[in-house]
N, CA and C of each residue as an Amber inpcrd file, in Angstrom:
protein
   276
  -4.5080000  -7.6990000  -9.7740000  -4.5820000  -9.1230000  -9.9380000
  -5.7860000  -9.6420000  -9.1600000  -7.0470000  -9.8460000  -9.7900000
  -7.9080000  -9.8480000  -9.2380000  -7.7970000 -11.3190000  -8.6110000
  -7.2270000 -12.3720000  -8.7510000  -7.2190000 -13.9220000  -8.6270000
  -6.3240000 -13.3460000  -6.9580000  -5.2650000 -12.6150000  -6.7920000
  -4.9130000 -12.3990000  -5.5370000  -5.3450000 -11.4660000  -4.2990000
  -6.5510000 -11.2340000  -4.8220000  -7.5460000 -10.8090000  -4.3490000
  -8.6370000 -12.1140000  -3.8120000  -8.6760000 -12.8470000  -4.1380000
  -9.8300000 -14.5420000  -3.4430000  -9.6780000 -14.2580000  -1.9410000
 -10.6080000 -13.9560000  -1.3390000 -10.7130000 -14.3750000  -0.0420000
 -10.4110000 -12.6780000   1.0850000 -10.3450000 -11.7750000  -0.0160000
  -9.7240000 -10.9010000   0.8040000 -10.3980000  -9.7400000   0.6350000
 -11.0460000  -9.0880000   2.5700000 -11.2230000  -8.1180000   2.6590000
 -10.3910000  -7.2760000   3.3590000 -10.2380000  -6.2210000   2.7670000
  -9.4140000  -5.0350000   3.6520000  -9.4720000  -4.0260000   3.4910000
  -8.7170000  -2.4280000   4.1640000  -8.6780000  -1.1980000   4.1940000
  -7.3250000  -0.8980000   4.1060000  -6.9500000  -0.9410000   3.0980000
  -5.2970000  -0.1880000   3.1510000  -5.3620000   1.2630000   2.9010000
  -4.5230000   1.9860000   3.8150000  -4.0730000   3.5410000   3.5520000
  -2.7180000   3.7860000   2.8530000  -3.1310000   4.9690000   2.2410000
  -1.8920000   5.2390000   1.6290000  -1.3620000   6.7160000   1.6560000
  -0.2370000   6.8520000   2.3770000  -0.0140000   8.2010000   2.7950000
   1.3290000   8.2850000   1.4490000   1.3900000   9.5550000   0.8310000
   2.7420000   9.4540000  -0.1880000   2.9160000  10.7580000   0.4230000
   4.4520000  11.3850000   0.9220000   4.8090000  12.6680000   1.5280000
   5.9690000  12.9330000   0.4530000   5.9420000  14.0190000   0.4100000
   6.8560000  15.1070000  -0.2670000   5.9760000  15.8700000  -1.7880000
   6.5720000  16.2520000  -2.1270000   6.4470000  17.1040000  -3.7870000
   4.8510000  16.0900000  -4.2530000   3.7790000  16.4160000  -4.0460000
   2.7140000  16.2010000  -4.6750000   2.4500000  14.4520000  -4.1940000
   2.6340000  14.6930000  -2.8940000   2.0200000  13.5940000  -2.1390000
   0.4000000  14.0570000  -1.6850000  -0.1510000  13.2260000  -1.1070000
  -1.8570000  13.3630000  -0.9310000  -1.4560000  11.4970000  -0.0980000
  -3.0550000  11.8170000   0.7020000  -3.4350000  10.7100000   1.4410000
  -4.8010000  10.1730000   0.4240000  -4.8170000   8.5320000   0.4330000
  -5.7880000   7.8070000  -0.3630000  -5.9070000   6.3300000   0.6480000
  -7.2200000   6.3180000   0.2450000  -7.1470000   4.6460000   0.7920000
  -8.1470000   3.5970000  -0.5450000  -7.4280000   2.6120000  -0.3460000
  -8.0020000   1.3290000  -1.0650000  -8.5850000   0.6690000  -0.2900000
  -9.9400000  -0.2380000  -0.7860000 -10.9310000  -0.7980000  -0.2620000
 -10.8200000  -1.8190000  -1.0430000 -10.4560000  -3.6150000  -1.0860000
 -10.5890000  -4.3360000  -1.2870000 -11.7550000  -5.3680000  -1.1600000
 -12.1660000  -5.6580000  -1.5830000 -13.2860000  -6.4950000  -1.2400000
 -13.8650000  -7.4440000  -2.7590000 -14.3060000  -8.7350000  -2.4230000
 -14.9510000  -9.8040000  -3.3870000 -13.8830000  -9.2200000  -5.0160000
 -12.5800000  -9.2680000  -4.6490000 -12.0480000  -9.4340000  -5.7720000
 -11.8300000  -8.4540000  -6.4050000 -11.9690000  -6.7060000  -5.7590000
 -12.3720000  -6.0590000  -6.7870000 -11.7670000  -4.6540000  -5.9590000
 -11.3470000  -3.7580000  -6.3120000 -10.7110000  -2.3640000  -5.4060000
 -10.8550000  -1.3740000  -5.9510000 -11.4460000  -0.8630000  -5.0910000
 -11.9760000   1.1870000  -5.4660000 -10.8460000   1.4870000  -4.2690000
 -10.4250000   2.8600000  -5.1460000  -9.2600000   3.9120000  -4.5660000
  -9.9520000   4.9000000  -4.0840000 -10.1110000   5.4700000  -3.0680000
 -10.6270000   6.5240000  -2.8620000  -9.9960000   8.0750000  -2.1340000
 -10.2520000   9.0600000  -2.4680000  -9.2390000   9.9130000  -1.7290000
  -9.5780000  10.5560000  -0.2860000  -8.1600000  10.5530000   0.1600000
  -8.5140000  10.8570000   1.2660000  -8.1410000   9.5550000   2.4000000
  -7.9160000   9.8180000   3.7850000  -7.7860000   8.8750000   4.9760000
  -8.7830000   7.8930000   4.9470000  -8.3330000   6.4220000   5.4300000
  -9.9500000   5.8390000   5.7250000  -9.8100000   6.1020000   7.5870000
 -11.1670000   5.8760000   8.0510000 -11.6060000   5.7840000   8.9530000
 -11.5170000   4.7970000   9.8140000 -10.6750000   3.3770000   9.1510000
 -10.2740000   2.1560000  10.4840000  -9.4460000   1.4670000   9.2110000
  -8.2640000   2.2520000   8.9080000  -7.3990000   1.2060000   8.0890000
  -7.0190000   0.1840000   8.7840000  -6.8830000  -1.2660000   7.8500000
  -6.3240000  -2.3210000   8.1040000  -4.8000000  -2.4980000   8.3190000
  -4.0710000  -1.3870000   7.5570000  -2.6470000  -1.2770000   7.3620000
  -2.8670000   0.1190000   6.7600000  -1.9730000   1.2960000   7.5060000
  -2.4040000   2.3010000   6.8270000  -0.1010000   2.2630000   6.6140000
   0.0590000   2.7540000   5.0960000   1.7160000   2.9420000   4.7190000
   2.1060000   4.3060000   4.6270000   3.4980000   4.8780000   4.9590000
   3.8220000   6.2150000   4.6830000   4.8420000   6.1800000   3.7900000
   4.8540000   6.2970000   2.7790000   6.3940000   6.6330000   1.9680000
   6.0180000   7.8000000   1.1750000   7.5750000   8.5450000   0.7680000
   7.6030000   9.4320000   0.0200000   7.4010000   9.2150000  -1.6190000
   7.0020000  10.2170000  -2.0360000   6.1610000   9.4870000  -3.1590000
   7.6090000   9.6690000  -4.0300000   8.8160000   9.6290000  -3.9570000
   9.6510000   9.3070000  -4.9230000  10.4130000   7.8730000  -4.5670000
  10.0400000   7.1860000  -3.5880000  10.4980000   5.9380000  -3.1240000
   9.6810000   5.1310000  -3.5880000   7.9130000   5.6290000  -3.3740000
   6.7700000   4.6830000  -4.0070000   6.7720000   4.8030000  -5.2390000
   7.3450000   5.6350000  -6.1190000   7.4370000   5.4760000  -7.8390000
   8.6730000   4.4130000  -8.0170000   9.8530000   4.2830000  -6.9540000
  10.6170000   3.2530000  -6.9640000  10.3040000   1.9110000  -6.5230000
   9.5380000   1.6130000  -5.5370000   8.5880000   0.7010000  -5.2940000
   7.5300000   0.0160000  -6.6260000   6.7480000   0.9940000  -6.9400000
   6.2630000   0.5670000  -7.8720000   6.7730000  -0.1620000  -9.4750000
   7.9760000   0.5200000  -9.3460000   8.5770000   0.2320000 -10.5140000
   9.5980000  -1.2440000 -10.3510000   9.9410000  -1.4520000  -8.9350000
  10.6640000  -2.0790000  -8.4340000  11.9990000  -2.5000000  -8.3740000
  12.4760000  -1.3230000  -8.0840000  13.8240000  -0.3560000  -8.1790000
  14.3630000  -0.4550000  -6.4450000  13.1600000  -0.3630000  -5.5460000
  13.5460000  -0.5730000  -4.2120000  12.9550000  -1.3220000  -3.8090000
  13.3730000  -2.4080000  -3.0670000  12.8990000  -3.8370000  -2.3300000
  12.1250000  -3.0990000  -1.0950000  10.8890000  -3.2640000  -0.9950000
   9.6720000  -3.5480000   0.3380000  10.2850000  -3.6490000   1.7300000
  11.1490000  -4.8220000   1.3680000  11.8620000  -4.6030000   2.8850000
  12.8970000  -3.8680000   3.0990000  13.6370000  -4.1190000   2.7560000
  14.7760000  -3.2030000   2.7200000  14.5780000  -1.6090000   3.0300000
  13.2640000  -1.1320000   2.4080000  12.4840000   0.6260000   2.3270000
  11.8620000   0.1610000   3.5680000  11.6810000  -0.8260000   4.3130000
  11.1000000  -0.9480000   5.8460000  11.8540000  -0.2380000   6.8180000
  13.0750000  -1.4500000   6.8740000  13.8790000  -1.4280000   7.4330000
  15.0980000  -0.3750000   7.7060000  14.7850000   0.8440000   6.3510000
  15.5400000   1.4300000   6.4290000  14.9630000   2.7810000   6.8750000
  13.9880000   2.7950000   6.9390000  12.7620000   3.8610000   7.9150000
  12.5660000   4.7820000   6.5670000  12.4530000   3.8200000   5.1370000
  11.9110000   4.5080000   4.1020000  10.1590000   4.8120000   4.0820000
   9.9760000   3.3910000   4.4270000   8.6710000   2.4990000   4.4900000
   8.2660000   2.7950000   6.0030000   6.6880000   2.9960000   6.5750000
   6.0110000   3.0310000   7.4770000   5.2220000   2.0840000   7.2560000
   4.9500000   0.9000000   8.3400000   3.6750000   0.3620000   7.9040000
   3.4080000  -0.0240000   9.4180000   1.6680000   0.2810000   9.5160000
   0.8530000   0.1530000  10.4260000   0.0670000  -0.8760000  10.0890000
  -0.1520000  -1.0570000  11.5100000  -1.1740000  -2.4980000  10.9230000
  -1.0690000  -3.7410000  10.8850000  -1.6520000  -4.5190000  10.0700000
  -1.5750000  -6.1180000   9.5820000  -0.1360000  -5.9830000   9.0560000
   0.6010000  -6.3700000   9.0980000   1.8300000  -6.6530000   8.4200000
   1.6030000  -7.5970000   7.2380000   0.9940000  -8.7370000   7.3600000
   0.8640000  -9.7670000   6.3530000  -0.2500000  -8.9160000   5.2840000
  -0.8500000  -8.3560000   5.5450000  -2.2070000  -7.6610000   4.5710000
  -0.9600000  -6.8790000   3.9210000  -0.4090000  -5.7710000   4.5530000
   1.1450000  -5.0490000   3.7430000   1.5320000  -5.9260000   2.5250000
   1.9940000  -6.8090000   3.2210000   3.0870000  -7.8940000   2.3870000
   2.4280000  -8.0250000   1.1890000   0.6430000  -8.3930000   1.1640000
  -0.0660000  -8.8190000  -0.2460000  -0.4890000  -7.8260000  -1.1390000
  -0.1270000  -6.4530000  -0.9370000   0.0460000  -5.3010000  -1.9750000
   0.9950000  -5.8110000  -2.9160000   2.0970000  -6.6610000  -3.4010000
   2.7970000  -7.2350000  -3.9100000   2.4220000  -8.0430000  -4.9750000
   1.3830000  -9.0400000  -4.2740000   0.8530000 -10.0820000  -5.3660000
  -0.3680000  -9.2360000  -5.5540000  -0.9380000  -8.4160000  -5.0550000
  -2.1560000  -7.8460000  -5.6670000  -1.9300000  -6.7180000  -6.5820000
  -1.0360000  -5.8970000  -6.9300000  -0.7310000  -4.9060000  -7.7720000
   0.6530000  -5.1400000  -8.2940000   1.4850000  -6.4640000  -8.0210000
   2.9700000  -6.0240000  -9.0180000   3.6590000  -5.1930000  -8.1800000
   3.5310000  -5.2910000  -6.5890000   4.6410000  -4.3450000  -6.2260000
   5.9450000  -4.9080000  -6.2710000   6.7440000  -4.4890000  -6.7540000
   8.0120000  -4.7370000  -5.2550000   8.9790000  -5.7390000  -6.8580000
């Protein structure tokens, strides 16, 4: 959603663990996001979930907080930058 993207730069990481997890980070910037593989080097919010919780996430099968709170979800970082993976990709 590039419109929830206005105003926003950042470094999100993305760690997915178990069965054909890999580390990636997204680079946001002027509206627009390249994925790249691999750790970044000064994430803004770097997340850990297992990548069968983040296919539930994505699909939105499991609530954001709730996968927080329940030590599904890792999140480092900006908390509020976290939160806008939501309006910027349809999470949750």
């Amino acid at each position: 959603q590039p419109s929830a993207a206005e105003g926003l730069e950042a470094v999100y990481q993305l760690r997915l663990t178990g069965n054909g997890g890999d580390c990636w980070h997204l680079v946001v910037a002027q509206r627009q996001c390249r994925l790249m593989a691999g750790p970044a080097s000064a994430p803004d919010v770097a997340i850990t979930v297992s990548v069968e919780d983040w296919r539930e996430l994505v699909a939105g099968r499991l609530d954001p907080f709730s996968a927080m709170f329940s030590g599904q979800l890792q999140v480092e970082g900006d908390m509020n930058l976290a939160m806008r993976l939501q309006a910027l990709f349809g999470i949750g």
